[in-house]
N, C-alpha and C positions, 0 to 999 in steps of 0.2 A: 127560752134562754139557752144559747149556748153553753156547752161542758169548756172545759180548760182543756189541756192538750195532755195532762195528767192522766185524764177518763178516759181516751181514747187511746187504748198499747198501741194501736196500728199507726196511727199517722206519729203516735209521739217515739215509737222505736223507729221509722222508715225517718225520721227528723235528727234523731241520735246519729243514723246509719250516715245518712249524706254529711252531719256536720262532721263525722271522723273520716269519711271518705275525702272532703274536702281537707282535712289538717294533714290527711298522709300525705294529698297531692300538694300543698304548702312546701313539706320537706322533699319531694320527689322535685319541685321542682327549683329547690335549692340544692338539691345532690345534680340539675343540668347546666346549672350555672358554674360548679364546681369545673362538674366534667367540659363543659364549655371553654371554661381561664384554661383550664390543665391543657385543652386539646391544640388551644391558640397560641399554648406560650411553649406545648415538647414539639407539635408537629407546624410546620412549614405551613403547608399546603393542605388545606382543609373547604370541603366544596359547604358554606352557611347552609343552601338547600338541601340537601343529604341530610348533614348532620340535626338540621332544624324537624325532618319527619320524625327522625328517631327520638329528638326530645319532645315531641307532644306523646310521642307514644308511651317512653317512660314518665312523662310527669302526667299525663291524663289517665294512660292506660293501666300501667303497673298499679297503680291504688284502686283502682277500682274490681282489681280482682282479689287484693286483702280484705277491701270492706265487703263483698262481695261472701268471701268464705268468711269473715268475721257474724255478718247478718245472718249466715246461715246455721254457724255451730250456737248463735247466741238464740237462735228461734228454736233451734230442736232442745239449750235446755231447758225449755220451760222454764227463764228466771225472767218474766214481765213487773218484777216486783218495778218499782218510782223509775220505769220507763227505759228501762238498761241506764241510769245514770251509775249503779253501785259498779264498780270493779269487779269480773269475776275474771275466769281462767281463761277465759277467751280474747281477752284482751292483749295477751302476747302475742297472737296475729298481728295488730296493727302498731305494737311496739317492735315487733323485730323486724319489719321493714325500714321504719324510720331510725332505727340504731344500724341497721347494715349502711344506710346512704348516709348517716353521720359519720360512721368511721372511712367511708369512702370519702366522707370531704375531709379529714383530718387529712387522709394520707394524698389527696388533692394541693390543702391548705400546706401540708410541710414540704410538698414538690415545687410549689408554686413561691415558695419564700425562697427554699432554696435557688430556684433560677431568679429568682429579684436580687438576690448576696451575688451571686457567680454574675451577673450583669453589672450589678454597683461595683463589686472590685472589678471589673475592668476598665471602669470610670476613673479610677484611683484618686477615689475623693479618703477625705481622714475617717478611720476607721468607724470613731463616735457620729460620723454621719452619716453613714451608711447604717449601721447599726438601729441609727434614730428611721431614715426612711421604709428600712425592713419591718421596724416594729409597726408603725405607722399605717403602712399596707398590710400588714398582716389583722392587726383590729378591724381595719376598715373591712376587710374579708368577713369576718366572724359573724356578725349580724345576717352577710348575704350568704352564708353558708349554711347556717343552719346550727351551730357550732353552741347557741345556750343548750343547746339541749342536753347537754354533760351536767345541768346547773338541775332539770327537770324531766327525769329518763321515766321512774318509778315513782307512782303514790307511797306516800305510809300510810301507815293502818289506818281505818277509814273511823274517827270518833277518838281521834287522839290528841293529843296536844299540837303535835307537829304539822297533823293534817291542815289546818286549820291555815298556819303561817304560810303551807307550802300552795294552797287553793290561793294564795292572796298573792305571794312571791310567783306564781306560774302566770298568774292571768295579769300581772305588771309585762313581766318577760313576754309573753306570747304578745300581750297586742301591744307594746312599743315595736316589736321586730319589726312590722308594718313601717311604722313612721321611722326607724332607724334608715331602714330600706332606700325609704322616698327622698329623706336628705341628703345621705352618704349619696346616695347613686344618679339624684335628678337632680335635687335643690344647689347643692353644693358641686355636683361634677360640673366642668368648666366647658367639653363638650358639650352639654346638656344646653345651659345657659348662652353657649356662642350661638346657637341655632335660634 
């Protein structure tokens, strides 16, 4: 009979490793979609192929060397207790990458509003419309940026009251993003659907 994947540290931390490797690369590669709007809407002339090596590099590559030194300080401290799922100190590795590329898409998301305002008011349409299409685009943003994660940065204390709501409220938030993604950007875009 097979064990569960609980009995085996090795395959169940190298399992923990790749599915945090994959969430960093989730935000890494909503911080190139960022950096992508921001590069299309301040610079002119921008070469897709160029700029497309450099985003496999930071969304593939750049996380895989946090999970990388996360796997490694989390093996030297001997904590194999329930498979690395508990929280230790080691887990600021893979949260301070994913809070550097959230505030880079804040300060993406407030560049990119602002050139949508300074484009609308040259349209000289009335204020409250312009106002309404700004906010409009700016939510529609949020989901493909990355931008709940202000809503889910940090656990609390792990056997607490709050724990409890916030494992339910994160794991709502993290897998709708998915399906926000697919409608905002395929179902619903009008590009998408003319094709």
């Amino acid at each position: 009979m097979s064990q569960p994947l609980v009995y085996v540290p090795f395959f169940c931390q190298a399992l923990h490793v790749v599915l945090h490797y994959f969430l960093v690369c989730n935000y890494y590669w909503m911080f190139c979609e960022g950096l992508y709007l921001h590069t299309i809407l301040v610079f002119a002339f921008v070469s897709e192929g160029k700029i497309l090596k450099w985003f496999y590099l930071i969304g593939w590559g750049i996380p895989i060397v946090f999970a990388a030194a996360y796997a490694i300080l989390r093996a030297n401290s001997h904590d194999a207790i329930n498979c690395w799922i508990e929280e230790n100190q080691h887990t600021w590795i893979l949260n301070m990458p994913v809070l550097i590329s959230f505030v880079l898409n804040i300060f993406f998301l407030i560049n990119i509003v602002r050139v949508l305002v300074t484009k609308l008011q040259a349209v000289n349409y009335a204020d409250a419309h312009q106002i309404r299409k700004a906010v409009r685009a700016t939510l529609i943003l949020i989901p493909l940026l990355g931008l709940h994660f202000i809503l889910t940065p940090f656990r609390p204390e792990t056997n607490s009251a709050a724990a409890r709501a916030y494992e339910i409220f994160s794991a709502i938030v993290l897998s709708l993003q998915g399906f926000c993604v697919a409608m905002l950007f395929s179902y619903f875009n009008s590009e998408v659907s003319d094709q």
